[in-house]
Structure formats: structure tokens, C-alpha cells
N, C-alpha and C positions, 0 to 999 in steps of 0.2 A: 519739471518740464512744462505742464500742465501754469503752475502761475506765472512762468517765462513768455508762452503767447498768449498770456492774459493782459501782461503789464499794457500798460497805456501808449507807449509808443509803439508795440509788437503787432497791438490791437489795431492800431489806425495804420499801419505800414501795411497790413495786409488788406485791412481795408481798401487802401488805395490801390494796391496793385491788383486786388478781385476786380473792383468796378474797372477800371484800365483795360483788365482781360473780356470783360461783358460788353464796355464801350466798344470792343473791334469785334468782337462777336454779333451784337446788335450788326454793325455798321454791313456786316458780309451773310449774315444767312441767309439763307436763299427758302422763303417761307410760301405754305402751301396754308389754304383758310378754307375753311369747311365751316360753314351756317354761320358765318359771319355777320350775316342781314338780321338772325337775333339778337347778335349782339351789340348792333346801329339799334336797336329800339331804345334800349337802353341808356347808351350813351349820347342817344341824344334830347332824353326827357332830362326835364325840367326838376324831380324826384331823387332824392338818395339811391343806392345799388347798393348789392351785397356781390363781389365775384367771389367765386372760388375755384382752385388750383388746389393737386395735391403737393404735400410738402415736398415731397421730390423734384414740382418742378419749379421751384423757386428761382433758381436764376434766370428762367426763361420767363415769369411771368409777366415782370414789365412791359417784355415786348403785346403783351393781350391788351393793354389798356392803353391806348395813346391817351397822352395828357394834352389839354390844348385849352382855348377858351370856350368852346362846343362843347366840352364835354365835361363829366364832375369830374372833381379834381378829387385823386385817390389817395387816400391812405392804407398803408400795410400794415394789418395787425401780427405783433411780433413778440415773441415771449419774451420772459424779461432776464433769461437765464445767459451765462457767458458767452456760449454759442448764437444766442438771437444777438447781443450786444455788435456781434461783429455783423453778423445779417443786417442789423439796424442801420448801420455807420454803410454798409456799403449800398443799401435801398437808399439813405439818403443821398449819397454822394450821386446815384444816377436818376433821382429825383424823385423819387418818392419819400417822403416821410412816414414815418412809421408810429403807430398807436402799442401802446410795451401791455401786453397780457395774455392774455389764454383762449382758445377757443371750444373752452370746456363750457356743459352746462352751466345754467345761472347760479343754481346749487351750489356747483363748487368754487365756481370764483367766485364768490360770497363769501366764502370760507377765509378768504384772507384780500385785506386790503388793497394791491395789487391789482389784482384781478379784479373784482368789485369796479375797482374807479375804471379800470380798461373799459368793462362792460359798459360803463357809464358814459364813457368817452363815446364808447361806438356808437350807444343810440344818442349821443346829443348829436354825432356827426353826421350822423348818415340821414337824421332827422331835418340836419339843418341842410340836406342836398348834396354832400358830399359822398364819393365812393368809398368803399373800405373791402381791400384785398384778404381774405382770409384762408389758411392751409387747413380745413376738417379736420384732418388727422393728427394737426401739429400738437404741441409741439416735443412731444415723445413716443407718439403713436398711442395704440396699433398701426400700422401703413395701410391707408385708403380704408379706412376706419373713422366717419363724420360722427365728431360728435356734436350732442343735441343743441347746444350752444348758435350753432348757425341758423336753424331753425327757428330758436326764440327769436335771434334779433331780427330777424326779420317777422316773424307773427309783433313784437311790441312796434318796430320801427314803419311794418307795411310797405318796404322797400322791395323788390323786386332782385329774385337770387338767378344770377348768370354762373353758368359750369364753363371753365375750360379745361378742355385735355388738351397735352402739349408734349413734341416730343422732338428729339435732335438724334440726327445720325450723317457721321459721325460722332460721338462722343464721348465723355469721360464718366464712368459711376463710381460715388464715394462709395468705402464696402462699409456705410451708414444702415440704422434700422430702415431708413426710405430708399436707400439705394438715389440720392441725387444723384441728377443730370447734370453735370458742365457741359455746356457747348463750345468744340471747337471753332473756330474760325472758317468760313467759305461752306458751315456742315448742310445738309436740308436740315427743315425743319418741321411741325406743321401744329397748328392748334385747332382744335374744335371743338365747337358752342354745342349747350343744348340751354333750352329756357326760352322765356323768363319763369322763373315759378314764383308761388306767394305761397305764404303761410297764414293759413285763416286762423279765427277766434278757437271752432271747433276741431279743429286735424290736428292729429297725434303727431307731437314733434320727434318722439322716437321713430314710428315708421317713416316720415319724411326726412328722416336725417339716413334711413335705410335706402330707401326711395333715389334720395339726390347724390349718397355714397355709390349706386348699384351705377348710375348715370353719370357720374363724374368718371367710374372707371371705364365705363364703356367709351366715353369721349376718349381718353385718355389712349386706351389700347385701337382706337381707331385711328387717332395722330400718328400711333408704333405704326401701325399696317399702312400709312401715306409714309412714310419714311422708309418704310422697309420696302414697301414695293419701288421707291425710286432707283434702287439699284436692279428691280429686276425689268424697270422699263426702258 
């Protein structure tokens, strides 16, 4: 079953019809923006960015970054495994393109070629001013569990790390290690910023990766409580 929605045309048929279901999703949520004005700093320097989303909320993240010519143009870093394959195909069909590796320390994507060139890819991109979306926890967990990896590339690259939490109600959860959010159609929604942060020469990229993980959920679970509270308002 398993190399049935693997094959090549299974892969890009659902492809198509994810992005399809995202395109009408985008088109009707009905979205709520908390510290947004941190995230105008960002988007509209002249400078590479690092954002990050937990992997749960991956079909929602697009909507965090408008693409435009004000703003860098974003890449998604995306593992290279059969499950990111179809994440790939559907980020690029609603436009974003995707960078294939890990968002493990430098250490261990080192360990194999893969990884290494990803890592290599991020800081020549984010160097050269472009954005790079990245999931902390991806791309097998633990859930909402950053590892140190986002940390480095921003202490080598000096790019500047935006958090968004992001969350949909109504909606659909995969019974996945992240528990993904699909968004229905017409659902709320709501996403919030915290940052900009940096990563110095001297700061520990383990407690910074503890740091902007503790923060990332907070964001996170405070998009849950604007969502949750719109039914009770």
C-alpha cells in the first residue's frame, strides 16, 4: 500500500488535489494577526530571515509569509524523506519552493551528504537575502521540540529568527506524531509573531533553541485561545 501512494503519478495526484484544497482554504479564512508589526520589520529588510512554524502547522504557513517584490522571496526547508516529497510538490504548486534536508544540528547533517549540501544551501540563501521557512521540530520530532540547527544558521548567516504560532478552528488533525492542522474552508484562523531574535558569536545555541522552542509554543497556544475564544465571542 505504502509504494502504491508512493508511485509517481499517486504522488503528484494528491499533490494536486492538497494544494487545490489549500488554494480554497487560503481564499476563505477568515484570519485574526497578533504582533504582525514584528513581522513588517522583517519582511521588509533588505537582509535574509529565518521563520519558523511548528511542523503541525504546515499547511497554514504560507499564509505567514506573503510573497511579493517588497518582500524576500521564501524558501521551505523540507526533508527529503517520502512524506516531505509530497510536502515538496504541494509548497511548490502554491509557491513556494522548497530546500530538501534537515533541521537538525550542523553535527548531524554533516553526517551525511543530504543534509550537509541542505545546510549549505540555507546559508548561501538566506545570505544571499532570501527567506527560509523552517519546522524546529521537523522532520520526526519530538513535537515542538527545536532543534539546535536553527540556531546555528542563524548565529553563521546573522539573519534575523521570526516565530509564528498559527491555528485553525474549525479543523481537521492528522492522528500524526504533530498532530497536523488541515484547515477547512470559511474556518477562523489566527497566527502570532514573536521576535526578531539573533544568535550571537557567544550564546548557547542549546538554550536558545530551548528559548525560541518555549516561545514558539507560547505563540502557538495563544493563536489556539483567538480561535477558541471566537466561538465564545
Amino acid at each position: 500500500m505504502k509504494q502504491f501512494f508512493r508511485s509517481e503519478l499517486v504522488l503528484q495526484a494528491l499533490a494536486n488535489i492538497f494544494s487545490a484544497w489549500l488554494r480554497l482554504c487560503y481564499a476563505t479564512l477568515r484570519w485574526t494577526s497578533d504582533g504582525e508589526d514584528r513581522a513588517r520589520q522583517v519582511w521588509s529588510g533588505d537582509k535574509g530571515a529565518i521563520l519558523c512554524v511548528w511542523h503541525s502547522s504546515i499547511p497554514l504557513a504560507p499564509q505567514c509569509w506573503p510573497q511579493g517584490p517588497d518582500k524576500q522571496d521564501m524558501r521551505v526547508l523540507i526533508s527529503r524523506s517520502a512524506d516531505g516529497e509530497f510536502i515538496a510538490r504541494t509548497m511548490q504548486m502554491i509557491g513556494f519552493p522548497s530546500i530538501r534536508g534537515s533541521s537538525k544540528k550542523a553535527s548531524d547533517v554533516s553526517k551525511n551528504k543530504h543534509g550537509e549540501q541542505a545546510f549549505r544551501d540555507m546559508i548561501k540563501w538566506v545570505k544571499g537575502g532570501g527567506g527560509i521557512a523552517i519546522t524546529p521540530d521537523g522532520p520526526r520530532g519530538p513535537a515542538q521540540v527545536m532543534q539546535p540547527g536553527t540556531p546555528s544558521l542563524a548565529r553563521i548567516t546573522g539573519a534575523p529568527v521570526i516565530l509564528c504560532g498559527m491555528a485553525s478552528k474549525p479543523c481537521l488533525r492528522i492522528d500524526s506524531w504533530d498532530k497536523t492542522v488541515i484547515p477547512l474552508p470559511f474556518a477562523r484562523a489566527a497566527m502570532v509573531w514573536d521576535g526578531p531574535f539573533h544568535a550571537g558569536r557567544d550564546d548557547d545555541l542549546e538554550a536558545l533553541a530551548l528559548d525560541w522552542a518555549a516561545r514558539l509554543t507560547a505563540a502557538t497556544e495563544r493563536a489556539q485561545s483567538i480561535v477558541d475564544g471566537a466561538d465564545r465571542g
